[in-house]
TORDO-837988 format. One line per field, with one value per residue (C-alpha): residue number from 1; residue in three letters; z, x, y. Coordinates in steps of 0.02 Angstrom, whole numbers. Layout:
% residues N
pos <- c(NUM,...)
code <- c(ala,...)
pz <- c(Z,...)
px <- c(X,...)
py <- c(Y,...)
% end
This chain:
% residues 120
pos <- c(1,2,3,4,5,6,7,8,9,10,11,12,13,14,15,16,17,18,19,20,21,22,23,24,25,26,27,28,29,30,31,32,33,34,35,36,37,38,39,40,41,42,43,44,45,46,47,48,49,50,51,52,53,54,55,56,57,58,59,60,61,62,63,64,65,66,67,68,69,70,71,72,73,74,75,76,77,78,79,80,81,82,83,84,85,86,87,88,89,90,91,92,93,94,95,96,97,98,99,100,101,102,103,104,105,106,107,108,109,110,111,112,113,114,115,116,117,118,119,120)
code <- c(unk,unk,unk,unk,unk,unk,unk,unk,unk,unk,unk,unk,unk,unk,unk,unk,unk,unk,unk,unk,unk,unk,unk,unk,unk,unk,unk,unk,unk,unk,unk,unk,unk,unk,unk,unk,unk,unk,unk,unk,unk,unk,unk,unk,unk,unk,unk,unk,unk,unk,unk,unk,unk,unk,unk,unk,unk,unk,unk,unk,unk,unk,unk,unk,unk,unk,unk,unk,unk,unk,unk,unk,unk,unk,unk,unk,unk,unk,unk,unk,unk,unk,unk,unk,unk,unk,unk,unk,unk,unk,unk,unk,unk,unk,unk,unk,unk,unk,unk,unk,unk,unk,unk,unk,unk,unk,unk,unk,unk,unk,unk,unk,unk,unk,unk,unk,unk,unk,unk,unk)
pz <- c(-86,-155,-96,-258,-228,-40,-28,40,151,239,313,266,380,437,495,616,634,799,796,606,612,435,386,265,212,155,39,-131,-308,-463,-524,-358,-371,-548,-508,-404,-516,-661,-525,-498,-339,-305,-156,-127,-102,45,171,86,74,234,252,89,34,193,145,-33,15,138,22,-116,7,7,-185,-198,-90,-89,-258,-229,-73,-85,-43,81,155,185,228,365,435,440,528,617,653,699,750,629,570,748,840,711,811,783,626,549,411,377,366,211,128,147,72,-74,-115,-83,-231,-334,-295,-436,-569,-476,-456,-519,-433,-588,-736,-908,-1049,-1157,-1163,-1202,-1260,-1289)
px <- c(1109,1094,931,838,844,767,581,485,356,242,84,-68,-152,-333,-446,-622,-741,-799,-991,-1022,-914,-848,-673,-542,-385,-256,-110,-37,-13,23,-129,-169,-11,-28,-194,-116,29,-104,-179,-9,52,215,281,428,316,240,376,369,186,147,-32,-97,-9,-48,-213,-171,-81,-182,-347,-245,-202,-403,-395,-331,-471,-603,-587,-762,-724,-725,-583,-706,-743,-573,-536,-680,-609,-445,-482,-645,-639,-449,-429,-304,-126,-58,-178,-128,-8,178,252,74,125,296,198,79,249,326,159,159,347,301,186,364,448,382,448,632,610,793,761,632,716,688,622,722,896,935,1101,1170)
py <- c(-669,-485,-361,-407,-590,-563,-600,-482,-518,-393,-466,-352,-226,-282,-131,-188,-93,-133,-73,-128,-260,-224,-275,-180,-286,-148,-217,-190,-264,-223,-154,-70,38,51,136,262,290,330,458,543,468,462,364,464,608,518,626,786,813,721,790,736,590,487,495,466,327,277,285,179,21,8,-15,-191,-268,-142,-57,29,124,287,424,516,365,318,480,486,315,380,539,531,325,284,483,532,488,553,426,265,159,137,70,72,232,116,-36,52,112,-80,-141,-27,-66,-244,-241,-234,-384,-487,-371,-393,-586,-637,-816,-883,-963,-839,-945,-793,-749,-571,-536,-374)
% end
């Protein structure tokens, strides 16, 4: 079995919020990461620009379930709420970056049958 035929599965990340009991599901899809590509995010600049692309990033996983939250408020939860990306627990920065390359495994599908042939 080669990488692209591997299915990837990465569970979501759910955020409480323990005193108003609100929920965030952060996770990818297409048009989530298309609506950070159309912003100018780039993933691989997640580790070069560390201070503004987590939040970038971190603002965009909101996008797919909660398309109307806004970047200061996502921004407030991640620093003020969880206490910034130094207080977030381990493998929780990875886990965004899995979910937003998740988001591309249906465009590498090789395992469903093409209705056309393309010959070259």
């Amino acid at each position: 079995m080669s990488k692209l035929d591997e299915k990837v599965n990465v569970k979501p990340i759910t955020l409480r919020d323990t005193e108003t009991g609100d929920t965030y599901i952060l996770e990818f899809n297409r048009d989530s990461v298309k609506f950070a590509e159309d912003r100018g995010f780039v993933i691989d600049d997640v580790s070069k620009f560390p201070m503004t692309k987590w939040h970038e990033l971190f603002y965009y996983a909101f996008h797919m379930h909660h398309p109307r939250v806004a970047k200061a408020n996502t921004d407030k939860i991640l620093d003020e709420e969880l206490g910034g990306i130094t207080a977030l627990p381990d493998g929780f920065l990875e886990r965004l970056v899995e979910l937003y390359g998740a988001a591309f495994e249906p465009l590498v599908d090789t395992s469903k049958n093409s209705k056309v042939q393309i010959e070259m």
